[in-house]
N, C-alpha and C positions, 0 to 999 in steps of 0.2 A: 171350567176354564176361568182364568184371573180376566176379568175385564180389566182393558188396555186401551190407554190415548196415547196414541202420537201427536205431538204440535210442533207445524213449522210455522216458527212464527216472523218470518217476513213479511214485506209492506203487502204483497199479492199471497200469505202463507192461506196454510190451510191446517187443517185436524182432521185423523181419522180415528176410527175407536173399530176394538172387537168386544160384542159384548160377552155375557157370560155364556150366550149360546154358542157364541162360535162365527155369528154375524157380523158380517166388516164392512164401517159405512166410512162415508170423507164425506167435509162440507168446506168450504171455503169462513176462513174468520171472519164473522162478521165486523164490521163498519162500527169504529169507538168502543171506549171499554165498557160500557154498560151491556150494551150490547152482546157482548165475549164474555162477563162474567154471569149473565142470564143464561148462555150458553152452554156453560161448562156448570156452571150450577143445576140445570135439566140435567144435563149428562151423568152427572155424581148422583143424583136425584134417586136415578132409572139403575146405575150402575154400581151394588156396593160390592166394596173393596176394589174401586178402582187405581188405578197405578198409571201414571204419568212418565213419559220419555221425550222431553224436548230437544228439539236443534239446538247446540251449540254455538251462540253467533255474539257477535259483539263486538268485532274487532274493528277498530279506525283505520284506516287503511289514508297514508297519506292522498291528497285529493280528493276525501271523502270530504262531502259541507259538513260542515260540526254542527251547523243549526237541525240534518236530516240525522246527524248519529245520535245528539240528544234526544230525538223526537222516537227514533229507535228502541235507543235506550228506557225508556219511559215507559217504550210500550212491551218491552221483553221484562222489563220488573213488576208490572201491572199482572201480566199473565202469572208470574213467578208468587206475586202475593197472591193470586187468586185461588193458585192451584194450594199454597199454603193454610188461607184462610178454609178451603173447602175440604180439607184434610186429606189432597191426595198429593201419595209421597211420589218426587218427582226423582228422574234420573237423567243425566242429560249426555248428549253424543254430541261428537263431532264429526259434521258434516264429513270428513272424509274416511269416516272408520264404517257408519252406516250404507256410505254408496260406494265403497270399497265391497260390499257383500253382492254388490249387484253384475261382478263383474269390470270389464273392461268400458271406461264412456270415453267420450269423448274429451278433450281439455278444455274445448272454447266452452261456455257457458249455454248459450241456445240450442246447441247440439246436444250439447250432456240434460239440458232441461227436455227435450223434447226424446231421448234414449228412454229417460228414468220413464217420461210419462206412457212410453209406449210398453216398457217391461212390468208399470204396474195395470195399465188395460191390460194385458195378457193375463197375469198375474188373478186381478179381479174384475171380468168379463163383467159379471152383472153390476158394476159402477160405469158411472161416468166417468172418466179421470181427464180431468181439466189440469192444466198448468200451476193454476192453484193448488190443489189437492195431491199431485203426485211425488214430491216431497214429503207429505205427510204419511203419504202411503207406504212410501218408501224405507221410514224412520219405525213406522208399526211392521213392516214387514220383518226390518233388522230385528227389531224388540224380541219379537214372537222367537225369532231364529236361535236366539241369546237365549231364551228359557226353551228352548227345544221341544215348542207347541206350537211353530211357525207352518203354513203351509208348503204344501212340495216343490 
């Protein structure tokens, strides 16, 4: 099996990975970039040939503060040089094509955030799946489905 990251990389995002056995873990991002690229650099480490699938985000949305969309921004190019610098090639979705595979959610935002997280506990019983992490899970579930090595 191709070892696979998912990363959602929002302010509360998270990453989950399948590794080569077939194993699927989530952790929530850690806190600053040193942090994150210590992270994903174990990860690559433990994982070769691994492959990357991030969330698709970036968009200003009028009434957004532009002091939190640059701070955003910063931190989704951080991830973007990391996964570059560590030589795993990335592929990125958009938020509504990967949870368009999950079925029917909800429109309002907390509803649809608390759907996904209960379809990925179903999904994968033996995790936790935290509000952080089920987005991530989410985006690796789409991945796996896309090379038709996803689970049932």
């Amino acid at each position: 099996m191709i070892p696979t990251l998912a990363i959602d990389p929002g302010a509360s995002g998270g990453y989950a990975w399948r590794d080569a056995e077939g194993i699927v873990r989530a952790a929530a991002l850690p806190e600053g970039m040193t942090a994150q690229v210590d992270a994903l650099r174990a990860l690559a480490a433990g994982a070769p040939g691994l492959t990357a699938v991030v969330e698709r985000v970036g968009w200003w949305m009028p009434g957004d503060r532009p002091n939190s969309a640059c701070r955003f921004a910063r931190h989704c190019g951080a991830l973007e040089a990391t996964l570059y610098a560590l030589g795993i090639p990335r592929r990125d979705v958009a938020p509504t094509v990967w949870m368009k595979s999950l079925g029917v959610l909800p429109k309002e935002k907390p509803g649809r955030k608390r759907a996904i997280r209960e379809a990925m506990a179903c999904r994968y019983p033996h995790l936790t799946v935290t509000l952080k992490v089920a987005d991530a899970l989410g985006i690796l579930t789409w991945a796996l489905t896309q090379r038709g090595d996803g689970q049932p």
